[in-house]
Every structure is written in C-alpha cells, then in structure tokens.
Backbone as CSV, one residue per row, in Angstrom:
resi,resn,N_x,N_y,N_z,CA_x,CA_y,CA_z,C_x,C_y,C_z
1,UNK,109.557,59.394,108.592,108.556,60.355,108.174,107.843,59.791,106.942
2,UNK,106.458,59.325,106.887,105.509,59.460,105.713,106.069,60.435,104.985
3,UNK,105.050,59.694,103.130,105.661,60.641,102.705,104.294,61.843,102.445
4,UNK,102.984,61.518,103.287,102.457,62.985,103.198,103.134,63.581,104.166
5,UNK,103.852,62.848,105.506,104.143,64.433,106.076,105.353,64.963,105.112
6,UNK,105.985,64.485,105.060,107.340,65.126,104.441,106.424,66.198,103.322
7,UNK,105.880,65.552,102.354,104.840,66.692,101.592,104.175,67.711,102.594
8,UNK,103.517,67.557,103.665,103.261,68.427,104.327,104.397,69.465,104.972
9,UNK,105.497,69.244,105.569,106.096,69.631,105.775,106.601,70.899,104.516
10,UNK,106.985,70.601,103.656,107.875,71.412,102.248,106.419,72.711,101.954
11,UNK,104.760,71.814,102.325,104.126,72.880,101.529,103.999,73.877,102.448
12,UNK,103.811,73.379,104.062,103.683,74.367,105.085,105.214,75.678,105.427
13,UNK,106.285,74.869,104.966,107.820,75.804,104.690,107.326,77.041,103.347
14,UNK,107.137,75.868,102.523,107.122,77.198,101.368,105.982,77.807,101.311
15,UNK,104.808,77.465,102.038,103.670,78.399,102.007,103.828,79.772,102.773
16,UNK,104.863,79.871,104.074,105.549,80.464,104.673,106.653,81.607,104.069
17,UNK,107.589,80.573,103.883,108.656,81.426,102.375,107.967,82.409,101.744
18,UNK,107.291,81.504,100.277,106.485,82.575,99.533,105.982,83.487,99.539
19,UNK,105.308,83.445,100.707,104.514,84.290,100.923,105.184,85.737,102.046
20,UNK,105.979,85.221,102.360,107.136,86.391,103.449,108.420,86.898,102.073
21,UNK,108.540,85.878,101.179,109.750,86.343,100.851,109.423,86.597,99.612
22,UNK,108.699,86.016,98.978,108.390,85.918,97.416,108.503,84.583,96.689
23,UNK,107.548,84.114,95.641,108.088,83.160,94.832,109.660,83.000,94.092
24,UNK,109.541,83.851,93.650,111.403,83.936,93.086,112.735,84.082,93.838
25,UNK,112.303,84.469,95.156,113.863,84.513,95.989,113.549,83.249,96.942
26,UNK,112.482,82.653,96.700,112.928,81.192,97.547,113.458,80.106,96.845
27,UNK,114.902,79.568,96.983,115.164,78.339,96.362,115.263,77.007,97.052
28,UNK,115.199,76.169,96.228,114.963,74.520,97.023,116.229,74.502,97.986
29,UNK,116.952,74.791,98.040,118.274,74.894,99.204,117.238,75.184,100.523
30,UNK,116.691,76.212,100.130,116.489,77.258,101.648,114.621,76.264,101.900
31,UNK,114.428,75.948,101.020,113.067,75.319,101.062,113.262,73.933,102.029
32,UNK,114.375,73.271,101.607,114.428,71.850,102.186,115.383,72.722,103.599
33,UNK,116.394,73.555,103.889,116.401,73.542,105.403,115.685,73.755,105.990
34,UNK,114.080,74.617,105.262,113.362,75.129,106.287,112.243,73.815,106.587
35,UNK,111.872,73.433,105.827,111.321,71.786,105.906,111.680,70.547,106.835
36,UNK,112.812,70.715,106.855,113.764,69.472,107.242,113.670,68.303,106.507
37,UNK,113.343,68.520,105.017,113.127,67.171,103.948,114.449,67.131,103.335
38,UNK,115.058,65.821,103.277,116.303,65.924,102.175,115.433,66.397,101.018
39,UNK,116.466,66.673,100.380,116.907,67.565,99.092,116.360,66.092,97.757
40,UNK,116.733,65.494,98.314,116.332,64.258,97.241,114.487,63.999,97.662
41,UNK,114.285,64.017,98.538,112.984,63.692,98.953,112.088,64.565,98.362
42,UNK,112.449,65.951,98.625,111.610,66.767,98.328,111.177,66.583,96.625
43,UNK,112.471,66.267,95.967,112.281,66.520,94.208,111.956,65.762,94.027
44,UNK,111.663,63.868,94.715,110.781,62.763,94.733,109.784,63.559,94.717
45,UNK,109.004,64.030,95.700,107.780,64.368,96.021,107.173,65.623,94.788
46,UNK,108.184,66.501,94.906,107.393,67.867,93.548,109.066,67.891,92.818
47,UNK,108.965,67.411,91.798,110.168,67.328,90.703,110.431,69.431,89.951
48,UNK,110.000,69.940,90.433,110.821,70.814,89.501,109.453,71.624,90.749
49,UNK,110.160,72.891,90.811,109.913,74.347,91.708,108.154,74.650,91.512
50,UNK,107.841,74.646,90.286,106.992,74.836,90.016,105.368,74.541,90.273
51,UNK,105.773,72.811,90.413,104.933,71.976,91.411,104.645,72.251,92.321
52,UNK,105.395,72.406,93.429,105.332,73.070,94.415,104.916,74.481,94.566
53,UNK,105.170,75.492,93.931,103.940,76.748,93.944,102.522,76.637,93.508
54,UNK,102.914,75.454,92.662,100.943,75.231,92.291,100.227,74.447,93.535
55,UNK,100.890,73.887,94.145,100.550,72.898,95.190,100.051,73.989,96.349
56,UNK,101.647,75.061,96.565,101.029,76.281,97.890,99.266,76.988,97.273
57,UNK,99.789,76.971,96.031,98.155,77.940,95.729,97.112,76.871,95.583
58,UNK,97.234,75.682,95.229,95.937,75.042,95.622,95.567,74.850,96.767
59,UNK,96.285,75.084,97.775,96.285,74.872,99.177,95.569,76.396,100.004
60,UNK,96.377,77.334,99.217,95.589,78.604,100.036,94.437,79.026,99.254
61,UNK,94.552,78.226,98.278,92.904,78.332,97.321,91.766,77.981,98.343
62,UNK,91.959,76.365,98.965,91.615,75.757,100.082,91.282,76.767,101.509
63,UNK,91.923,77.105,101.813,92.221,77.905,103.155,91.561,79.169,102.912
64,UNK,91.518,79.626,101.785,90.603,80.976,101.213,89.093,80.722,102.015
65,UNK,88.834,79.954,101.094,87.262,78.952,101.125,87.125,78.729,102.504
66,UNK,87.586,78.157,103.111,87.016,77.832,104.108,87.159,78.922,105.163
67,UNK,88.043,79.762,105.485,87.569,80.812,106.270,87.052,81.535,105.769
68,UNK,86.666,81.924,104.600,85.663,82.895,104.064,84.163,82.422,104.386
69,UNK,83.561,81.225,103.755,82.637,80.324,104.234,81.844,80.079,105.579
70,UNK,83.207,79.960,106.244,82.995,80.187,107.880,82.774,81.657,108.405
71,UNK,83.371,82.380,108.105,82.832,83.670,108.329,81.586,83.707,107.749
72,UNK,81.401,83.597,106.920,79.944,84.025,106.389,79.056,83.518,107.062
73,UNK,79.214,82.012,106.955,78.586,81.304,108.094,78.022,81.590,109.893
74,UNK,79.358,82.262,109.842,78.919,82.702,111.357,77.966,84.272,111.531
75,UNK,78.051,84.685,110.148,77.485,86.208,110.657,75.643,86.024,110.763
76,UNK,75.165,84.326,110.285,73.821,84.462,110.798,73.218,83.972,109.759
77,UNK,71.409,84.535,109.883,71.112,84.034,108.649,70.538,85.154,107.850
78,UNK,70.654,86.307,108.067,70.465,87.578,107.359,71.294,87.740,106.282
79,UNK,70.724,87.681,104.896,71.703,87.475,103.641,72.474,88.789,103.430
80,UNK,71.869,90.382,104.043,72.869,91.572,103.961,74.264,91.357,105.017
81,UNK,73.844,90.966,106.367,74.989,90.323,107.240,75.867,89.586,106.730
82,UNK,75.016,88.317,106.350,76.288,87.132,105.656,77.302,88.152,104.505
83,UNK,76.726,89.143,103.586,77.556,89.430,102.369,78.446,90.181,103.009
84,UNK,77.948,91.211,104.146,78.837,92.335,104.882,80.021,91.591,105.485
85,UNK,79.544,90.054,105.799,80.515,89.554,106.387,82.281,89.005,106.034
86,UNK,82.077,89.179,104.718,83.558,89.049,103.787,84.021,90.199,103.830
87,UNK,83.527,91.558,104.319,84.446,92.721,104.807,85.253,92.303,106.102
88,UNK,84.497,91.408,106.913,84.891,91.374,108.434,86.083,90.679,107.983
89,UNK,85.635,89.230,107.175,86.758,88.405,107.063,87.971,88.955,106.844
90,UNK,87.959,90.287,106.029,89.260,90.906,105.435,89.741,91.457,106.256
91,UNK,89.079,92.352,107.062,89.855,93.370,108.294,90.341,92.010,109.314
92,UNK,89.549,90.964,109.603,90.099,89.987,110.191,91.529,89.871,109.784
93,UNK,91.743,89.223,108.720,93.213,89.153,107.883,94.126,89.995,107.845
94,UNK,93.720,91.396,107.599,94.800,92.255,107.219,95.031,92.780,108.544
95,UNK,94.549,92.296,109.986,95.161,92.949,110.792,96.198,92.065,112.086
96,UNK,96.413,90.766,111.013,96.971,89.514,111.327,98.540,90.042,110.965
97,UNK,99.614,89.582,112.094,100.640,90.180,111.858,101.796,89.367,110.654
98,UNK,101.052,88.421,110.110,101.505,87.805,109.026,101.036,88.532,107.844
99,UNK,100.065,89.038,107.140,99.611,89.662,106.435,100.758,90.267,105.325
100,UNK,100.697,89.951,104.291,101.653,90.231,103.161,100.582,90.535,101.583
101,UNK,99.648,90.911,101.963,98.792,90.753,100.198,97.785,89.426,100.337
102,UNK,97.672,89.356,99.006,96.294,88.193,98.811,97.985,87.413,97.990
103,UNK,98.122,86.382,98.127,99.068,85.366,97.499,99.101,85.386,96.296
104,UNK,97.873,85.202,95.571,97.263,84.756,94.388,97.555,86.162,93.348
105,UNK,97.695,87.397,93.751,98.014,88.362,93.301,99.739,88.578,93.363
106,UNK,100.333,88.151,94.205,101.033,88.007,94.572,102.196,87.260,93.429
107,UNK,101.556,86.069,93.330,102.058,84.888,92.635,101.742,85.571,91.027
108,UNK,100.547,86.518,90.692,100.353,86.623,89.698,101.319,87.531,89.195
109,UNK,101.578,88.475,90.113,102.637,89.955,90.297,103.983,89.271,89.526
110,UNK,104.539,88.368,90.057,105.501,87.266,90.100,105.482,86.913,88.810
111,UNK,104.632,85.964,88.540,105.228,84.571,87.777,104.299,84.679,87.021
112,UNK,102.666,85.440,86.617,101.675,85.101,85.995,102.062,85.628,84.413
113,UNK,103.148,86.099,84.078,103.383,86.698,82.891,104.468,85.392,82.119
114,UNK,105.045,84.814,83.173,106.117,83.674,82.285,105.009,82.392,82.742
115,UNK,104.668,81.773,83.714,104.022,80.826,83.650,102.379,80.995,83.779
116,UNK,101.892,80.114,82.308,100.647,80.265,82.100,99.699,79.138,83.638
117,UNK,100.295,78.231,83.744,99.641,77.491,84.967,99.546,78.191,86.074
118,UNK,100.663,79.139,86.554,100.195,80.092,87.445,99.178,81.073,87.120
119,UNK,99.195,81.870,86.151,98.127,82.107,85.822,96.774,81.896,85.994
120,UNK,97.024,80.669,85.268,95.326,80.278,85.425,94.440,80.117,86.623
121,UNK,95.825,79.343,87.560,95.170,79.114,88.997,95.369,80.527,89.394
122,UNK,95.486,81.733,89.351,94.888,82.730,89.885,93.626,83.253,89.678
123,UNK,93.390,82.837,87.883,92.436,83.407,87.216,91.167,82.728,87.952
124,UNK,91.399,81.362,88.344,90.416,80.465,88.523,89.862,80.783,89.829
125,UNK,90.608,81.217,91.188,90.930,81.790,92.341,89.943,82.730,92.318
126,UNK,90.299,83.762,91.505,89.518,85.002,91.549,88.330,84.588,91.050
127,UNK,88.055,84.457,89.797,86.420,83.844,89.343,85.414,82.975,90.234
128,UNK,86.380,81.988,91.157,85.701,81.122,91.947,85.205,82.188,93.493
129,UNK,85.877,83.560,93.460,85.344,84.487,94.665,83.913,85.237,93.984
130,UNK,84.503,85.465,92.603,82.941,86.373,92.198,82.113,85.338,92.048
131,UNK,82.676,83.986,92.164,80.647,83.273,91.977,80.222,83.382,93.559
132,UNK,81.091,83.235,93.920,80.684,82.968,95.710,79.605,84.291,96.102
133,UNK,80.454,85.226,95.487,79.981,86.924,95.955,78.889,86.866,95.462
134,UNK,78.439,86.160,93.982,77.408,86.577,93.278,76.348,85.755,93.952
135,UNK,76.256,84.542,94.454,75.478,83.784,95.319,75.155,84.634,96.438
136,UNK,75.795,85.335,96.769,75.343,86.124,98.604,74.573,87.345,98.093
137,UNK,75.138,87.900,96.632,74.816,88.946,96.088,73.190,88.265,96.071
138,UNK,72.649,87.199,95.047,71.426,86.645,94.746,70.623,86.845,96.050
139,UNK,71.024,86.470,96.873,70.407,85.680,98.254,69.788,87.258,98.863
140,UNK,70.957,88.384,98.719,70.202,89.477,99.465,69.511,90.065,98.441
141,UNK,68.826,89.731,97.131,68.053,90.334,96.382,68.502,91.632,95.688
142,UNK,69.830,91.117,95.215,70.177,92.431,94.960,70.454,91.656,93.263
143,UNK,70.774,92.745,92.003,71.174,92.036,90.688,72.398,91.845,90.862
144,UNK,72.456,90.564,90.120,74.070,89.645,89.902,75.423,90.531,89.917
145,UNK,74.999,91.789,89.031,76.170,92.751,88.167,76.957,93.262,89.734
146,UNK,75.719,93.619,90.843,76.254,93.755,92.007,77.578,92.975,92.277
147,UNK,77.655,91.319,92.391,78.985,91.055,92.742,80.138,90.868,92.231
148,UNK,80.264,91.862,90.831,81.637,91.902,90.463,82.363,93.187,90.684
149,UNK,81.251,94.365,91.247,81.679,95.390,92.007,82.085,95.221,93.379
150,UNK,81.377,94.486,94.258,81.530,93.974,95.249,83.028,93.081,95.202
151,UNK,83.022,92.662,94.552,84.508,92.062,94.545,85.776,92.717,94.445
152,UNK,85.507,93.438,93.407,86.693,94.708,92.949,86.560,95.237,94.326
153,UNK,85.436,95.819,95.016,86.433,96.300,96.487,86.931,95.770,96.907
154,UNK,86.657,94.083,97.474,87.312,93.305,98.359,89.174,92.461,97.649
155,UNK,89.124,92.972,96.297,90.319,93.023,95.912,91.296,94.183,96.174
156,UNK,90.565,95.052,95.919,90.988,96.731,95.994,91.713,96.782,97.451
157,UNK,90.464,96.142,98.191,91.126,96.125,99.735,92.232,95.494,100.425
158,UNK,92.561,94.272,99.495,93.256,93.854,99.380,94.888,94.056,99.339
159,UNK,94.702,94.478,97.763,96.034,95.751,97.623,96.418,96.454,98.546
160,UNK,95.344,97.224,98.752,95.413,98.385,99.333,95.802,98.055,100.555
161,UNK,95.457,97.460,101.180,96.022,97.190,102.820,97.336,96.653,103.481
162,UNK,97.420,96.054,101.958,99.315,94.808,101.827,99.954,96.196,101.552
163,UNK,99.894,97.241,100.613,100.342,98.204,100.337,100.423,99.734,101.775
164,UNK,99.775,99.535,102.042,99.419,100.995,103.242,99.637,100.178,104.510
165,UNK,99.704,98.984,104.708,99.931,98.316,106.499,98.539,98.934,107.017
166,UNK,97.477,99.266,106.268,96.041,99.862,107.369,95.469,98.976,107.478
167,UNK,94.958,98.165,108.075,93.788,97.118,107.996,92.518,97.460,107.831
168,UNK,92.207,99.301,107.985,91.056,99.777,108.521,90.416,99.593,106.647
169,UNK,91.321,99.754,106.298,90.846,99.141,104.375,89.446,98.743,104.374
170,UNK,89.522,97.779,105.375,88.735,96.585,104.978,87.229,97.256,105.329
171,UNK,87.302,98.189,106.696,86.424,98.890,107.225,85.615,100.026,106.203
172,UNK,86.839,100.949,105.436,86.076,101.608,104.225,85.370,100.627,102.964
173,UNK,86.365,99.713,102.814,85.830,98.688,101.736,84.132,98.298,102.060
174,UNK,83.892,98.054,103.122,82.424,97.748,103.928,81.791,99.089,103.898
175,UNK,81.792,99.899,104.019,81.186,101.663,103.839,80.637,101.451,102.520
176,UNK,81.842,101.765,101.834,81.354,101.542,100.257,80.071,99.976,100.017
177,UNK,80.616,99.310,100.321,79.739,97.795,100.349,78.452,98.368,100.430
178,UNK,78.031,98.572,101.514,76.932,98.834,102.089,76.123,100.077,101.672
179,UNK,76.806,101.261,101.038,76.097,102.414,100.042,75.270,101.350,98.615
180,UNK,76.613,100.595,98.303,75.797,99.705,96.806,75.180,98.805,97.118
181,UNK,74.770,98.050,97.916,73.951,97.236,98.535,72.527,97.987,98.466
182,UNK,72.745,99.225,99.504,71.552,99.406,100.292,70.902,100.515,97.958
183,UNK,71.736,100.738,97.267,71.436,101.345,95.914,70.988,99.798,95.231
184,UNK,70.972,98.895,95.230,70.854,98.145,94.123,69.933,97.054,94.903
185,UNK,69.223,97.476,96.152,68.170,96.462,96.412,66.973,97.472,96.803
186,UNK,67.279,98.876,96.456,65.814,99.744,96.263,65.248,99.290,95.470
C-alpha cells in the first residue's frame, strides 16, 4: 500500500468515525482497525490525533465546496435560482441517511473551546460560506448585508435538522430565503 492510500484510507475511516461517533470517542486503536493501517503507519503518516481531525476538516471543507458549487451550478443561470439553490443542496443532505449535523459545528461543539486550530478551521469554514453567499447574494442584486442573514438560515437549518431528524428544515429555511430575497431586491 502507498503511502497516500494508507493516508487515504485513515482519513476516509475517521471521516466516517467522527462524524457517526464524535471527535472524542474515536481513538487511534479503533481508527487503525477501521482503516486497516498499522498502528505505526498511521502515527508515521499524522503523529498525534489532532492532525488527523484537521486533515478530516480540510477534507470536508473540500467536499463542502464542491457540492455546494455544483449545485449551484446546476440550478442554471438565473442568479435568484442559483442562490435558492443552496436550500436544495441542504434538503439534499439532510435527507441522506448518513446525516449527523454540519461537522464543522460539530468539531466546534467538541474541541473548538480546548483547541484553537480547530477553531479556526471552523471559523475559516464558515466565513469562506458567507463570501460564497455574498457573491450569489451580489449577482441577484440584492445588498451584501443580505448574505449573512441568508447564511444564519442555512446554518440554523443545519442545527435544526441534525437536531429534529426533519429534512423538510431545509424546505422552511428556503420560504424564509425567498420572503428576504424577494424584500431586499424591491
């Protein structure tokens, strides 16, 4: 085994773990059986636990982006469609039978109070969604201030859906969307 797969292997286990079980009740024991990486390999590859959660969140930082992107992408070239379309993306998600929360909140819930690097890569996570929002926000002619409200729902919805098992979240989250949309481009 290379040693990106073996790295691939540990991030695709614990991206799994983490996110089903939590950052704190997964340990490198249960990480390397679920991997199939020796135990020595793995701490070659990410030396201390920590590495390795920054590694899962730069990775679903990654995976954020690009199905968000792509959704947007696909809803056309109508800039109210494209923005409506990060509601779809969410009800998409939250009605995926993996569905556990947004990670990044998750990880922050966790670990963002003892480790400042987790932290940040959440902080950075989230800021890097309101520029995105605020770009789709620009595009449909609406003011900037629009996409940090717009965001707070699609966080809200977030919560809210990991919390209640509804996916339909995502469906009110878009209601609301679309009242401040259709208010802030009169």
């Amino acid at each position: 085994m290379t040693e990106e797969d073996a790295r691939e292997r540990i991030l695709s286990a614990a991206e799994e773990l983490y996110y089903r079980k939590g950052y704190a009740a997964v340990g490198m024991d249960e990480l390397r059986t679920a991997s199939g990486v020796s135990l020595r390999r793995l701490y070659a590859l990410f030396p201390a636990k920590d590495d390795i959660v920054t590694a899962v969140l730069d990775r679903k930082h990654g995976e954020w982006e690009s199905g968000l992107t792509g959704a947007v992408a696909d809803a056309g070239d109508d800039p109210r469609d494209r923005l409506l379309a990060v509601y779809g993306y969410l009800e998409d998600w939250f009605c995926t039978d993996s569905f556990r929360g947004c990670a990044f909140i998750n990880a922050f819930g966790e670990l963002g109070g003892t480790n400042p690097e987790v932290a940040a890569l959440v902080r950075d996570h989230k800021a890097s969604f309101q520029q995105y929002m605020a770009g789709l926000v620009i595009d449909v002619g609406a003011p900037a201030s629009l996409a940090a409200q717009l965001s707070i729902l699609a966080e809200g919805a977030q919560s809210t859906a990991a919390i209640s098992g509804d996916p339909s979240v995502a469906v009110q989250a878009r209601g609301a969307a679309e009242v401040l949309i259709d208010a802030a481009v009169r």
